[in-house]
N, C-alpha and C positions, 0 to 999 in steps of 0.2 A: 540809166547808170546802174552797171553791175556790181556789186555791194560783196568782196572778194568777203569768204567765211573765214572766221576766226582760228587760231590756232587752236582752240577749245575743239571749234566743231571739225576742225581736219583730224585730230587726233579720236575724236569720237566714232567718226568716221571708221578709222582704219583700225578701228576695236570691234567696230560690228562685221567689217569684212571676213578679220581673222576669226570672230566668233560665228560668221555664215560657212567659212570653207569647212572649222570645227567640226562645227553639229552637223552637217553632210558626212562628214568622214568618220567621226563616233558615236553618234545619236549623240540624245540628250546628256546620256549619264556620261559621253566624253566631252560633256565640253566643261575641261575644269576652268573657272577664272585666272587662275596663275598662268597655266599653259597659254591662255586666250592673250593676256598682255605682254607673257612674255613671246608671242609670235610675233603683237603687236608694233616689239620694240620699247616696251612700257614695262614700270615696274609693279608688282601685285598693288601695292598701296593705292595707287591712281585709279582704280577700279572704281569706288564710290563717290567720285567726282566727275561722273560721268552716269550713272547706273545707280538706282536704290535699291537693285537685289539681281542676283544671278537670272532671277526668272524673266526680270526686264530686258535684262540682255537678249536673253535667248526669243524674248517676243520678238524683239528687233531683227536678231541673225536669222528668223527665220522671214520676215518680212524682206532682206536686203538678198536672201539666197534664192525667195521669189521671183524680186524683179531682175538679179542677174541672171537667173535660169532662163525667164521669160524673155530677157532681152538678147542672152545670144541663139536662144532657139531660133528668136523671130528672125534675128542677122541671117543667119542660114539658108531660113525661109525664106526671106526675100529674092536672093541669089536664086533660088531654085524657080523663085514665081518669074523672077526678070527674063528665066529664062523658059516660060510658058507650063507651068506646071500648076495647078490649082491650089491655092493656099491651102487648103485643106491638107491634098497630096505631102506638100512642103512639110507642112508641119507634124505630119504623121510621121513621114520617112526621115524627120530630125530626131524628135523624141524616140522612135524606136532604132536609132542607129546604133550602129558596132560603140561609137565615141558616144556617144551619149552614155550608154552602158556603162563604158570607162572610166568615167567621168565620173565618179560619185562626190569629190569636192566641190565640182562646181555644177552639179546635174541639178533637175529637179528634185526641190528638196522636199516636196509630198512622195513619191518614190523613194526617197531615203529615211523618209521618218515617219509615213504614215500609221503604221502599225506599233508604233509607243505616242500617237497623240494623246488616244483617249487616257492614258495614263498620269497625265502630267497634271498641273494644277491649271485650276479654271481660268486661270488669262493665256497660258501656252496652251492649252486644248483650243480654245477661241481663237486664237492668231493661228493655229496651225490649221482651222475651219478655213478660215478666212484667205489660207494659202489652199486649198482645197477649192475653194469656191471658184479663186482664180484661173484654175489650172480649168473650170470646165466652163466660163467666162471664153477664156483661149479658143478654146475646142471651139464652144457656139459659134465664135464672128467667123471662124473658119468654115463653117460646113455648108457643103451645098446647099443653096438655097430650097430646093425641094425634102430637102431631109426633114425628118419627123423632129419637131419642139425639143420631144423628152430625149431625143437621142444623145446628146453633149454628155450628161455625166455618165449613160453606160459607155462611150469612146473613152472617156477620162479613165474609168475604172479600166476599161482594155489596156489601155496606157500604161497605167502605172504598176497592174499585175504584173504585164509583161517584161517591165523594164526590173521589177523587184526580182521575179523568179528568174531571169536572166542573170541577172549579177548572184542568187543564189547558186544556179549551176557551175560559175566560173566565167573566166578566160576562154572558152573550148568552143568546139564544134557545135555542141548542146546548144549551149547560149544563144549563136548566132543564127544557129537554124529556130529556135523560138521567137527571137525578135524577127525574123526575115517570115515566117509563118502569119505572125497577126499582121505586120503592115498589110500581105496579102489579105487575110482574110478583112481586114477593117477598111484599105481599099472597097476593095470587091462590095461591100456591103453597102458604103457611103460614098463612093469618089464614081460613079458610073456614070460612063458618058448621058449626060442629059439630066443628071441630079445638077450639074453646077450652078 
């Protein structure tokens, strides 16, 4: 028997959402509380009925911008494996896509906020590890079986450079020719026939 959640926790819910698309789209220092509930549909008041402090919040929107990063990546991925492509492959040529790029509400949110982690206070610097740790977790179950151990978080870091200094360039030519270069070269490196 399925135990439907409470109107507490639907509206909880839809606080962290609007605080995950938030902080992808302003960093840290944009995600104001007011703005966050009133995206919500909620008034500023209801904040601390939910949240013991902004910083909780944002441990959370960044845990919830995680698993929906993580989860339409893998949708993508799949389509691409269904259709005999290496999971590895898949998921490289997701994450560094033209839409991924684009995406910065709903992208990966170590890509949009990793360079003000270590800034933050010691529970949001943790939680944004923690979204860190994930993203090269991803990478490993992905990699050719013969790939070297330690290779997961230098792919990660290829990753997430890539996708940062991309959305630094712009919209343009620049951009896409950068992302379309490391899939190559991170391909070529790790996805060769007879690593799989």
């Amino acid at each position: 028997m399925t135990i439907a959640p409470s109107k507490k926790q639907l509206t909880h819910e839809r606080i962290v959402q609007a605080a995950a698309q938030a902080i992808r789209r302003g960093g840290f220092s944009g995600l104001g509380v007011a703005d966050v509930m009133k995206q919500a549909g909620l008034t500023h008041g209801g904040f601390y009925a939910h949240f013991a402090s902004r910083e909780a919040l944002i441990c959370e929107a960044l845990e919830q911008a995680g698993r929906d990063s993580a989860e339409r990546i893998a949708r993508h991925a799949e389509a691409r494996v269904a259709k005999g492509v290496s999971p590895f492959r898949a998921f490289v040529e997701n994450y560094l896509s033209d839409a991924h790029c684009a995406a910065l509400e709903a992208g990966c949110p170590v890509a949009a906020l990793a360079a003000d982690m270590p800034r933050q206070s010691a529970d949001v610097s943790r939680a944004g590890a923690e979204r860190v740790r994930a993203l090269i977790a991803a990478v490993q179950r992905r990699l050719p079986a013969k790939a070297e151990r330690d290779a997961a978080p230098v792919i990660a870091a290829h990753l997430v450079g890539a996708l940062q200094l991309a959305r630094a360039l712009g919209d343009g030519a620049d951009a896409k020719a950068l992302l379309a270069a490391t899939r190559r070269q991170v391909l070529a490196t790790y996805d060769q026939p007879g690593k799989r």
